[in-house]
N, CA, C and O atoms as a Maestro MAE file, in Angstrom:
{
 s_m_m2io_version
 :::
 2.0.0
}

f_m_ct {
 s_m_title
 :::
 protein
 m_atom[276] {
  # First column is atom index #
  i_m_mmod_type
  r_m_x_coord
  r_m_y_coord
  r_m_z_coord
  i_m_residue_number
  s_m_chain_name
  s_m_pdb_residue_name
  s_m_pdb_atom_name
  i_m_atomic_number
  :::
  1 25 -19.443 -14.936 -10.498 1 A "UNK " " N  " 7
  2 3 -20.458 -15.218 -9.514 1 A "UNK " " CA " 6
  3 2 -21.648 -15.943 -10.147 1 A "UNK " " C  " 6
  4 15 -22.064 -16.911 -9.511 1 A "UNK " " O  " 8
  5 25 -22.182 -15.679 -11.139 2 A "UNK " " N  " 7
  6 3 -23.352 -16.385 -12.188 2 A "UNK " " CA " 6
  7 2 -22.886 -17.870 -12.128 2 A "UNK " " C  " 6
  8 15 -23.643 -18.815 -11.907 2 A "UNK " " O  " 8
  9 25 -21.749 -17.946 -12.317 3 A "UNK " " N  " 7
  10 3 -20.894 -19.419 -12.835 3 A "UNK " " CA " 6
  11 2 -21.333 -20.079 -11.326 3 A "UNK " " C  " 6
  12 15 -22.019 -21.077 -11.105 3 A "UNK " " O  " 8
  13 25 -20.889 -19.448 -10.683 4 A "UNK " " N  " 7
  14 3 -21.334 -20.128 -9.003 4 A "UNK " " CA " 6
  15 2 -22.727 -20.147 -8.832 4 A "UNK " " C  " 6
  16 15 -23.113 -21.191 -8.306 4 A "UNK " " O  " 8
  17 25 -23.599 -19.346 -9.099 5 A "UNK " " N  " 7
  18 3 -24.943 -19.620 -8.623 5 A "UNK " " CA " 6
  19 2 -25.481 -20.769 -9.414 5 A "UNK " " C  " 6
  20 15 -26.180 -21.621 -8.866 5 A "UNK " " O  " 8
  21 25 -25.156 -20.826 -10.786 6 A "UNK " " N  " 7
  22 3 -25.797 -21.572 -11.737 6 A "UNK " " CA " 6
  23 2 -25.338 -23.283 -11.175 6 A "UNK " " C  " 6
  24 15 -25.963 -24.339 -11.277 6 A "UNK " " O  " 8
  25 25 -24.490 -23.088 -10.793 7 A "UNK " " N  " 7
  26 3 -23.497 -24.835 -9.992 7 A "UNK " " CA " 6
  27 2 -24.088 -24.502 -8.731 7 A "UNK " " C  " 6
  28 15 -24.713 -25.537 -8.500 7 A "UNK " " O  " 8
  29 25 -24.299 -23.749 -7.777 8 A "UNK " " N  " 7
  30 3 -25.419 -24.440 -6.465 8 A "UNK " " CA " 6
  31 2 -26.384 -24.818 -6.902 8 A "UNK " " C  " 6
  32 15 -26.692 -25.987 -6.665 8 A "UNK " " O  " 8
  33 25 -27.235 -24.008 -7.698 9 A "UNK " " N  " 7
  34 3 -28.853 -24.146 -7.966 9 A "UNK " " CA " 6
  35 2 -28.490 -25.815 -8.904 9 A "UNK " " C  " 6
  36 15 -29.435 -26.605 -8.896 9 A "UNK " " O  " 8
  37 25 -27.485 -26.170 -9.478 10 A "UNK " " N  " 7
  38 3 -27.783 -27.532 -10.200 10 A "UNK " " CA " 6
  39 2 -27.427 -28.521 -9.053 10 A "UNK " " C  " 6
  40 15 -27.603 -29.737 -9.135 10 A "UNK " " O  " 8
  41 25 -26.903 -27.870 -7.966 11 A "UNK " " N  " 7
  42 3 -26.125 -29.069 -7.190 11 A "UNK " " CA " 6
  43 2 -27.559 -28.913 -6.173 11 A "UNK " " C  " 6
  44 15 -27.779 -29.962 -5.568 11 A "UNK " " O  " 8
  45 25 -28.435 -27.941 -5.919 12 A "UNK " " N  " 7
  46 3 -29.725 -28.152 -4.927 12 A "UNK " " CA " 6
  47 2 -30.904 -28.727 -6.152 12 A "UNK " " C  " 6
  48 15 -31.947 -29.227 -5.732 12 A "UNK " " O  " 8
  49 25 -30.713 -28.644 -7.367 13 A "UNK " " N  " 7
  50 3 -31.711 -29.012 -8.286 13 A "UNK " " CA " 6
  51 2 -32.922 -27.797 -7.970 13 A "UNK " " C  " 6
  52 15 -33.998 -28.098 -7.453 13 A "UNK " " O  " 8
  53 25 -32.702 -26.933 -8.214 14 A "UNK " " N  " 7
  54 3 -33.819 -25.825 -7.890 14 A "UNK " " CA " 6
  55 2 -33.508 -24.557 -9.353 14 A "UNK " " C  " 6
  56 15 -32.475 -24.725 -10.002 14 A "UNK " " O  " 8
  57 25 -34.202 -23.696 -9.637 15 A "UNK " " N  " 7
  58 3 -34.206 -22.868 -10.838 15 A "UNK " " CA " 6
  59 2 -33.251 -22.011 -10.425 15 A "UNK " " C  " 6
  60 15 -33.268 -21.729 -9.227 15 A "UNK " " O  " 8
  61 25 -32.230 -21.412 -11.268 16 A "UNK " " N  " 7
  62 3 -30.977 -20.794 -10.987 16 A "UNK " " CA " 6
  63 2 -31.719 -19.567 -10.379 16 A "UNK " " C  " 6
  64 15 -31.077 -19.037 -9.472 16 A "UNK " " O  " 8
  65 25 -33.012 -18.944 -10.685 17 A "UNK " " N  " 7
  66 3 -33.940 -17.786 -10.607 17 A "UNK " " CA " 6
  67 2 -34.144 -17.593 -9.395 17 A "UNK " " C  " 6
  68 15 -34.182 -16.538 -8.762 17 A "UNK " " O  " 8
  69 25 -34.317 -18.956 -8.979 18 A "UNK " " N  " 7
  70 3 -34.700 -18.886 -7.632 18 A "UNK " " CA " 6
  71 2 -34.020 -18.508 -6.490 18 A "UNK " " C  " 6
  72 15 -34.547 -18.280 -5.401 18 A "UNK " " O  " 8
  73 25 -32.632 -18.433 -6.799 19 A "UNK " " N  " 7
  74 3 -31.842 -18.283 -5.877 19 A "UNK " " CA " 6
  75 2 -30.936 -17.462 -6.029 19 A "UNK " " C  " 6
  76 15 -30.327 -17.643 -7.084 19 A "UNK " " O  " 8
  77 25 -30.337 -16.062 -5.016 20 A "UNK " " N  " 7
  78 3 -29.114 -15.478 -5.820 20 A "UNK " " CA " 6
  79 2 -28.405 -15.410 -4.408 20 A "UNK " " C  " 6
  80 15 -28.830 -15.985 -3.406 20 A "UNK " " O  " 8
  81 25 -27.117 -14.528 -4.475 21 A "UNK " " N  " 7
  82 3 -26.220 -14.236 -3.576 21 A "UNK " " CA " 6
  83 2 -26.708 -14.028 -2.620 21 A "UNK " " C  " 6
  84 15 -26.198 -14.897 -1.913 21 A "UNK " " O  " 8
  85 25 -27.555 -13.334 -1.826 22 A "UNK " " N  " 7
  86 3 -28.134 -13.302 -0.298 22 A "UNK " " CA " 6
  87 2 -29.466 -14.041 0.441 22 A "UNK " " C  " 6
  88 15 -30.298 -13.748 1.299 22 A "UNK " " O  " 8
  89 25 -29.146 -15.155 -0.414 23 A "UNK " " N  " 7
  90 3 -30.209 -16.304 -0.486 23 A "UNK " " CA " 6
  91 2 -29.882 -17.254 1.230 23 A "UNK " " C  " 6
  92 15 -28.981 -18.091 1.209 23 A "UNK " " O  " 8
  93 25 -30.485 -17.080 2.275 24 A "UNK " " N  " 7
  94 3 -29.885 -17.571 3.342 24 A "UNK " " CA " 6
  95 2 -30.358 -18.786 3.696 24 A "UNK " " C  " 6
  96 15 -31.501 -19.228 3.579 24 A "UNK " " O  " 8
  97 25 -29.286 -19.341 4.186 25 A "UNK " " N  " 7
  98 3 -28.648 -20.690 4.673 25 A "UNK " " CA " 6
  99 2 -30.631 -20.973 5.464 25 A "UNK " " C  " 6
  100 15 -31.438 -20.048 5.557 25 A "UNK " " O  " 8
  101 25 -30.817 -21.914 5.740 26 A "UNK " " N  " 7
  102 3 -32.484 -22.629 5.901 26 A "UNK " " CA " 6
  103 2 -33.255 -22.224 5.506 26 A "UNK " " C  " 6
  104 15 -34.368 -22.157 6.029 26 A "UNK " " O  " 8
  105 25 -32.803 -21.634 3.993 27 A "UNK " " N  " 7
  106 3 -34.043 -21.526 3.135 27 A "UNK " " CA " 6
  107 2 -34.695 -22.545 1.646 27 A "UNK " " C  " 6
  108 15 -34.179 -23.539 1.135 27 A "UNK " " O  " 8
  109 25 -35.282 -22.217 1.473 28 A "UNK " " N  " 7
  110 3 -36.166 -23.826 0.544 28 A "UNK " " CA " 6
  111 2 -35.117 -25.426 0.880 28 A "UNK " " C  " 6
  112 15 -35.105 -26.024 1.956 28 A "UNK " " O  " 8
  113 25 -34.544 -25.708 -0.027 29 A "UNK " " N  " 7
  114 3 -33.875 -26.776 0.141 29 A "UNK " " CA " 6
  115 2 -32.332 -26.983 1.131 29 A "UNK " " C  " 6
  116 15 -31.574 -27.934 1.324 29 A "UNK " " O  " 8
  117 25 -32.382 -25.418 1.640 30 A "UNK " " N  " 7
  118 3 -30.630 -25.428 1.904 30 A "UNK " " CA " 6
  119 2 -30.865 -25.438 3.298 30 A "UNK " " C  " 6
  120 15 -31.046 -24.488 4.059 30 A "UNK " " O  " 8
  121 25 -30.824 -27.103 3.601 31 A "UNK " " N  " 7
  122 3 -30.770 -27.363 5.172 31 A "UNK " " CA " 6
  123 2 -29.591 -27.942 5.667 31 A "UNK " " C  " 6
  124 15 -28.516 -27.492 5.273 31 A "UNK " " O  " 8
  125 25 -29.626 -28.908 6.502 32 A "UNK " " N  " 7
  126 3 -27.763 -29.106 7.068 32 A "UNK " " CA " 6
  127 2 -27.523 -30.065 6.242 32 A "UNK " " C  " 6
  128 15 -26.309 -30.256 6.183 32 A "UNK " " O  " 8
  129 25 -28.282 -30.961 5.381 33 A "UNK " " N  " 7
  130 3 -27.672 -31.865 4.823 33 A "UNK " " CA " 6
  131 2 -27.267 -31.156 3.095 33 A "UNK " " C  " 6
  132 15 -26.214 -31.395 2.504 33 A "UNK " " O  " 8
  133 25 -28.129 -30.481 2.684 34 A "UNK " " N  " 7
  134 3 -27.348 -30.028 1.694 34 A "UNK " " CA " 6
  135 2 -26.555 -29.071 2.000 34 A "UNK " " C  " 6
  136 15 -25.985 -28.639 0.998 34 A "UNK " " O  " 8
  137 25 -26.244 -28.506 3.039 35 A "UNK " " N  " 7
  138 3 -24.927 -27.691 3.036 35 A "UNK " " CA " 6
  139 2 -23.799 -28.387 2.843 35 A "UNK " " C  " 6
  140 15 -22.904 -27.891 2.159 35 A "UNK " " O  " 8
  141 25 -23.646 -29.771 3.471 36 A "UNK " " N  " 7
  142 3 -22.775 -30.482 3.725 36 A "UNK " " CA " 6
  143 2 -22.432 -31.135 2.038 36 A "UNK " " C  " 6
  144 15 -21.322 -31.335 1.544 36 A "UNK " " O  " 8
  145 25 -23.736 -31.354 1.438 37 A "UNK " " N  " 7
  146 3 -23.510 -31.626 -0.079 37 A "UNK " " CA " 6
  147 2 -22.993 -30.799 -1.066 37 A "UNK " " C  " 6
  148 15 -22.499 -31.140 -2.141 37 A "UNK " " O  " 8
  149 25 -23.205 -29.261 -0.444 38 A "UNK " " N  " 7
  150 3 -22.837 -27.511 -1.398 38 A "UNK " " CA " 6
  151 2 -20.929 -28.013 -0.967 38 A "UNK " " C  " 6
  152 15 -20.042 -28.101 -1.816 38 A "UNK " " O  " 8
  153 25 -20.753 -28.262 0.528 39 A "UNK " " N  " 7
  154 3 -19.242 -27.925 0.434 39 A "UNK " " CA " 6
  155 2 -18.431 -29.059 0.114 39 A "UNK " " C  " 6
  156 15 -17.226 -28.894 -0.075 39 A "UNK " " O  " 8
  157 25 -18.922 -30.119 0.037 40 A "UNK " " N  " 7
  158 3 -18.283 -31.724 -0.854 40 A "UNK " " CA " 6
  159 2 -18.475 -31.304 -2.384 40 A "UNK " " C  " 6
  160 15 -17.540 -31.826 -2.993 40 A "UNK " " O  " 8
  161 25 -19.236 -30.628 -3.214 41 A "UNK " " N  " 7
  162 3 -19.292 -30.383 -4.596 41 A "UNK " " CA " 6
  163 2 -18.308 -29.132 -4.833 41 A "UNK " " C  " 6
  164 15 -17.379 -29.132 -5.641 41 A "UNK " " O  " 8
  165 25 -18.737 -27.873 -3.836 42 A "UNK " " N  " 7
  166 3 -17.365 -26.914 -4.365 42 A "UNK " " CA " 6
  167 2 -16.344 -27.108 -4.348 42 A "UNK " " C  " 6
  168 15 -15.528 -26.916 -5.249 42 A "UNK " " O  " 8
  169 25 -16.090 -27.777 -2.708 43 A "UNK " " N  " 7
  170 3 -14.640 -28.354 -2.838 43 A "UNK " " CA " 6
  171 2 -14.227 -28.785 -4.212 43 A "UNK " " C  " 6
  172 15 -13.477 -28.062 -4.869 43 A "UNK " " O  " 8
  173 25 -14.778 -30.187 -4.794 44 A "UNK " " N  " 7
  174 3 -14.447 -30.591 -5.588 44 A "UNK " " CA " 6
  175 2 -14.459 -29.816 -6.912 44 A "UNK " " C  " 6
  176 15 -13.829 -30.287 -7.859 44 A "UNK " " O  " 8
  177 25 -15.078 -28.750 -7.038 45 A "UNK " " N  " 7
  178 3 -15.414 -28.220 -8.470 45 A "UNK " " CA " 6
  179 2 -14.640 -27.033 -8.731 45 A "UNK " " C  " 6
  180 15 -14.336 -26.564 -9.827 45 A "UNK " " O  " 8
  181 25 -14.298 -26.512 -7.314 46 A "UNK " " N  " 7
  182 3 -13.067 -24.787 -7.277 46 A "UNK " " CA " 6
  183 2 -11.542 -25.701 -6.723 46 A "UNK " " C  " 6
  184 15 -10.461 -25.131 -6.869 46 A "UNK " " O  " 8
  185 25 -11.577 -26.761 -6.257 47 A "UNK " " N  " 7
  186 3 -10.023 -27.067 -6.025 47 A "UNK " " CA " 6
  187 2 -9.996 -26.109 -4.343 47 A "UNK " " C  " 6
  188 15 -8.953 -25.807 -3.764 47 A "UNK " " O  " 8
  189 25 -11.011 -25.876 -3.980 48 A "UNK " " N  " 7
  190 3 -10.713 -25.271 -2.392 48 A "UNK " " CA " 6
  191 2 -11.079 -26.160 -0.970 48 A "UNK " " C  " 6
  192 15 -11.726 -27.186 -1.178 48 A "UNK " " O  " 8
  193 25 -10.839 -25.956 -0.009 49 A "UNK " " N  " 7
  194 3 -11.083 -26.527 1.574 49 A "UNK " " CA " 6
  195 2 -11.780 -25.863 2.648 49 A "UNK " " C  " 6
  196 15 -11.321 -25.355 3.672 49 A "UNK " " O  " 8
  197 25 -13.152 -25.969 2.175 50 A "UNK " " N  " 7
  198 3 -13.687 -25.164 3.348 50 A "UNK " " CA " 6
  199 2 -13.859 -25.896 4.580 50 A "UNK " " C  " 6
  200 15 -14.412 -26.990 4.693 50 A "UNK " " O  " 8
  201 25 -13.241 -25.069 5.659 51 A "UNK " " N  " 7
  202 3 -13.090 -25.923 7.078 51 A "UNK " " CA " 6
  203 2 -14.604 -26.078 7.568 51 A "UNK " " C  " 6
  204 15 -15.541 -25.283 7.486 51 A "UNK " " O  " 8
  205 25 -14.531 -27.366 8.105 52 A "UNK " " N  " 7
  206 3 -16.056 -27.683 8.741 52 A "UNK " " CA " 6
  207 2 -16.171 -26.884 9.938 52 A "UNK " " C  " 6
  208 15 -17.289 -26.681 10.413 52 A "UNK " " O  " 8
  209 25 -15.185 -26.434 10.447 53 A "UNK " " N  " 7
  210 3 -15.570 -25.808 11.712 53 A "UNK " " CA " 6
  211 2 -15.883 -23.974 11.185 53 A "UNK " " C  " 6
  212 15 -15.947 -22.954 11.871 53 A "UNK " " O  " 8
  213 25 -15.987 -24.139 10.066 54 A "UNK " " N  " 7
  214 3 -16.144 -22.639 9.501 54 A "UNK " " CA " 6
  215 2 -17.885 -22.530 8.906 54 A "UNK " " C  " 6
  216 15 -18.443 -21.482 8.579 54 A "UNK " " O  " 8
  217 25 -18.321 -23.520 8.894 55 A "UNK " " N  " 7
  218 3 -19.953 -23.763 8.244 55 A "UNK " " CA " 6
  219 2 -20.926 -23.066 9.216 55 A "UNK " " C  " 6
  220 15 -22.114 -22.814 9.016 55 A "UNK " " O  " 8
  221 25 -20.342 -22.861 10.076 56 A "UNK " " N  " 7
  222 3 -21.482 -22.298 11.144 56 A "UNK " " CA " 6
  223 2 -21.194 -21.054 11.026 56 A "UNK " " C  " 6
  224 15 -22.260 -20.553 11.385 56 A "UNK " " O  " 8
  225 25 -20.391 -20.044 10.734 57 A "UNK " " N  " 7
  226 3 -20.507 -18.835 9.935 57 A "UNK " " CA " 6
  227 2 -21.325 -18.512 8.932 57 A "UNK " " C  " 6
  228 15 -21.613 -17.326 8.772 57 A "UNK " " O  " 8
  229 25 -21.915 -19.633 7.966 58 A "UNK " " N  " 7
  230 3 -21.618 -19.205 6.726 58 A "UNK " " CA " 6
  231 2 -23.603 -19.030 6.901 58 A "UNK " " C  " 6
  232 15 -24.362 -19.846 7.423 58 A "UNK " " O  " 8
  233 25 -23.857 -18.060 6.435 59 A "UNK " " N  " 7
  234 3 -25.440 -17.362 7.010 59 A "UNK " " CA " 6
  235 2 -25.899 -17.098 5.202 59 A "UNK " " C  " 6
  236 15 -27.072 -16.827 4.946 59 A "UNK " " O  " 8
  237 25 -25.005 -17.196 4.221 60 A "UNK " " N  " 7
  238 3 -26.294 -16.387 3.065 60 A "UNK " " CA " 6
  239 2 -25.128 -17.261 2.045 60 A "UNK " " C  " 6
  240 15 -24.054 -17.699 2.455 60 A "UNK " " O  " 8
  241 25 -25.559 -17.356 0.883 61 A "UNK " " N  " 7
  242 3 -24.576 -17.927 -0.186 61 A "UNK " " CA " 6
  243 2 -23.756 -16.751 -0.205 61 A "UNK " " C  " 6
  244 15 -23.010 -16.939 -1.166 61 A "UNK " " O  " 8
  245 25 -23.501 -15.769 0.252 62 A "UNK " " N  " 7
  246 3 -22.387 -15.053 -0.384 62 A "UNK " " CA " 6
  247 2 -21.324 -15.169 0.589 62 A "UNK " " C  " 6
  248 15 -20.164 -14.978 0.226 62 A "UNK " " O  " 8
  249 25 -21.613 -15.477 1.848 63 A "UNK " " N  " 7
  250 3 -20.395 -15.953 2.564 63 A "UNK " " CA " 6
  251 2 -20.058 -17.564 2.256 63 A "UNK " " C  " 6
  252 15 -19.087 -18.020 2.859 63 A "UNK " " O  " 8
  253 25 -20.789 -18.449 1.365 64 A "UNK " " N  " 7
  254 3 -20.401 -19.543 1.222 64 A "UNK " " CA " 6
  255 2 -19.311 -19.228 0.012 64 A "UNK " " C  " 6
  256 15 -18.252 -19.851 -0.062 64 A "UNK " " O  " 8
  257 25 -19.702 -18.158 -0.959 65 A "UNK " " N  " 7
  258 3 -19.047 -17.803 -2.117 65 A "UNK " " CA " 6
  259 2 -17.313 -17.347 -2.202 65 A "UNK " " C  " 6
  260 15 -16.500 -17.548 -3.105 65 A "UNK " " O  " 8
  261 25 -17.165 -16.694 -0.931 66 A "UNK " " N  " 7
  262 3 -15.821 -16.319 -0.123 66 A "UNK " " CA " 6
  263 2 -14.793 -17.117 0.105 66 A "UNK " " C  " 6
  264 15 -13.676 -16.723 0.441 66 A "UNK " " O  " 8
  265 25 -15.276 -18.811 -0.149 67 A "UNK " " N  " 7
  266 3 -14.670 -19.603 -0.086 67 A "UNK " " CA " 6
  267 2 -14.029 -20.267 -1.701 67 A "UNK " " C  " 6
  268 15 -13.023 -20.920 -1.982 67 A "UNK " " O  " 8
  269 25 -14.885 -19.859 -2.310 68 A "UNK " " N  " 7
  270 3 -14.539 -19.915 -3.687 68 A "UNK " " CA " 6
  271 2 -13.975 -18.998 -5.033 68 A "UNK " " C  " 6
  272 15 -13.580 -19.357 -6.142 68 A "UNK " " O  " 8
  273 25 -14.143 -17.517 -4.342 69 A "UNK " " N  " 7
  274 3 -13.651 -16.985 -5.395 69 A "UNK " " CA " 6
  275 2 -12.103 -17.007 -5.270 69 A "UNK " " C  " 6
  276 15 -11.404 -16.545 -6.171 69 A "UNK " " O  " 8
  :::
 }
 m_bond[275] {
  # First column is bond index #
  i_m_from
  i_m_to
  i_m_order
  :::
  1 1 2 1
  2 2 3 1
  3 3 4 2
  4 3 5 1
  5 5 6 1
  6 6 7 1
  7 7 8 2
  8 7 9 1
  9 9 10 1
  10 10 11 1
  11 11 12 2
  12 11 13 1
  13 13 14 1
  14 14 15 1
  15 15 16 2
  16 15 17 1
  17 17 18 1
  18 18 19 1
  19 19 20 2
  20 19 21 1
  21 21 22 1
  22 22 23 1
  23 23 24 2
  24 23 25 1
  25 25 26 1
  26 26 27 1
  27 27 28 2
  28 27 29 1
  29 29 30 1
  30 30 31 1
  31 31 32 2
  32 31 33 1
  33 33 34 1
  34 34 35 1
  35 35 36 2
  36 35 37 1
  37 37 38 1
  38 38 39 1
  39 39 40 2
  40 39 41 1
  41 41 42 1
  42 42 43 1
  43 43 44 2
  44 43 45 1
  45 45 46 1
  46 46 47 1
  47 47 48 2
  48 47 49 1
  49 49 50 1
  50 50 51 1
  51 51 52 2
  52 51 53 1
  53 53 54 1
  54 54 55 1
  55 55 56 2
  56 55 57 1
  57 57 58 1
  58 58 59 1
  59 59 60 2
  60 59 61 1
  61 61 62 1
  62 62 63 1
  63 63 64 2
  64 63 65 1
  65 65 66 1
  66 66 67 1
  67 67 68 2
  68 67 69 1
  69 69 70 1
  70 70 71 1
  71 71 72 2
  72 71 73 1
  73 73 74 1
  74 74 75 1
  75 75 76 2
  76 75 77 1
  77 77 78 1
  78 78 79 1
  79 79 80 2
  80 79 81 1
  81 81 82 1
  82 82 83 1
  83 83 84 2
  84 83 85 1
  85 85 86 1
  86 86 87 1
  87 87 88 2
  88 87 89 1
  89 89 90 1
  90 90 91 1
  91 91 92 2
  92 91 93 1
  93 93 94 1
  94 94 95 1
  95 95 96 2
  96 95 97 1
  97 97 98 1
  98 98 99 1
  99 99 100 2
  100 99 101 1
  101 101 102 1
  102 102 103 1
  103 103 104 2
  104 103 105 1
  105 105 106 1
  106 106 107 1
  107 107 108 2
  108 107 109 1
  109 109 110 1
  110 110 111 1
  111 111 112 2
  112 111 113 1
  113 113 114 1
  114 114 115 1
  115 115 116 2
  116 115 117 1
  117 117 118 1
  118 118 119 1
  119 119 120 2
  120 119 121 1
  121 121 122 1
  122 122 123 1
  123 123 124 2
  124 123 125 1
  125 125 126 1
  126 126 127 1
  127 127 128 2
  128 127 129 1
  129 129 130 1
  130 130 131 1
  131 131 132 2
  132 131 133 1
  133 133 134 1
  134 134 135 1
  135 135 136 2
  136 135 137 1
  137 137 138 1
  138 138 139 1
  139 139 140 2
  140 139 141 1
  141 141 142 1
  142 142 143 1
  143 143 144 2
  144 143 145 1
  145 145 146 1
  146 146 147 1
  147 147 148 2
  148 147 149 1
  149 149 150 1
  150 150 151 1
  151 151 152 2
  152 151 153 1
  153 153 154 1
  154 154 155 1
  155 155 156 2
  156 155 157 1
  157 157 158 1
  158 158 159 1
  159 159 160 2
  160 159 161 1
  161 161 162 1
  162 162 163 1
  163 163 164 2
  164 163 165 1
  165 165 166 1
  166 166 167 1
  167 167 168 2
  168 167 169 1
  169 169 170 1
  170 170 171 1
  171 171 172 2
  172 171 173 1
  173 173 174 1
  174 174 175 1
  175 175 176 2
  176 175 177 1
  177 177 178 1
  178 178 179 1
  179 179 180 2
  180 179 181 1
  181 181 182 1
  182 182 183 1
  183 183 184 2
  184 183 185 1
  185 185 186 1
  186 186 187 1
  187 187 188 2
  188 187 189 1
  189 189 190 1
  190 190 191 1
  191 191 192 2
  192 191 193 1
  193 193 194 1
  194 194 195 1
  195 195 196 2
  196 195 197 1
  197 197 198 1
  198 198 199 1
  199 199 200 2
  200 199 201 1
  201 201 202 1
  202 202 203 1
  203 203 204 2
  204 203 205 1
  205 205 206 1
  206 206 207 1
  207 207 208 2
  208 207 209 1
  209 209 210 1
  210 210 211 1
  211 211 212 2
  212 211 213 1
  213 213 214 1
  214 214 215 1
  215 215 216 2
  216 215 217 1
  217 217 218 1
  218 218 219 1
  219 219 220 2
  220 219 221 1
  221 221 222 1
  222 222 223 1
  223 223 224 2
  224 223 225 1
  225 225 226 1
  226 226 227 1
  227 227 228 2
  228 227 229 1
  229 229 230 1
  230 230 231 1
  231 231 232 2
  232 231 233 1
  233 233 234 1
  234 234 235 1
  235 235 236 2
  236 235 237 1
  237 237 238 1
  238 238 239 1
  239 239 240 2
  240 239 241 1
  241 241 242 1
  242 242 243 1
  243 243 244 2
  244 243 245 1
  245 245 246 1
  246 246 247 1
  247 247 248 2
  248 247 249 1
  249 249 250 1
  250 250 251 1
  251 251 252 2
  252 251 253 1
  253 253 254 1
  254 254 255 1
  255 255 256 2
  256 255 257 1
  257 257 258 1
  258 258 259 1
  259 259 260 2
  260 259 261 1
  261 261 262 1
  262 262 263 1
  263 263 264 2
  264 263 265 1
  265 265 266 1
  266 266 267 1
  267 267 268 2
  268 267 269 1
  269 269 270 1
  270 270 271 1
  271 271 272 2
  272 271 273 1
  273 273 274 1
  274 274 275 1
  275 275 276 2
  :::
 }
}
């Protein structure tokens, strides 16, 4: 999970500190356009497919995380 927070916080450019697992979705930088940038980078970085019609669930990084472990 560290391994994952430390790769959002570089992919929002914000202090890994700043942010942990129940960190929710429209908070500091995490608006609709970087969500859309969080699930084009995990995809690419875990080898997974998170469905777009599934983003409107996803309320705190730890349900974004569900998609990656």
């Amino acid at each position: 999970m560290d391994k994952f927070l430390k790769f959002v916080a570089d992919v929002m450019e914000v202090d890994p500190s700043g942010i942990n697992i129940e960190t929710p979705y429209k908070e500091g930088k995490w608006d609709s356009f970087m969500m859309l940038t969080l699930v084009m980078e995990l995809e690419a970085e875990y080898g997974v497919l998170i469905p777009m019609e599934s983003l409107g669930d996803i309320k705190t990084l730890s349900d974004l995380y569900e998609f990656v472990k």
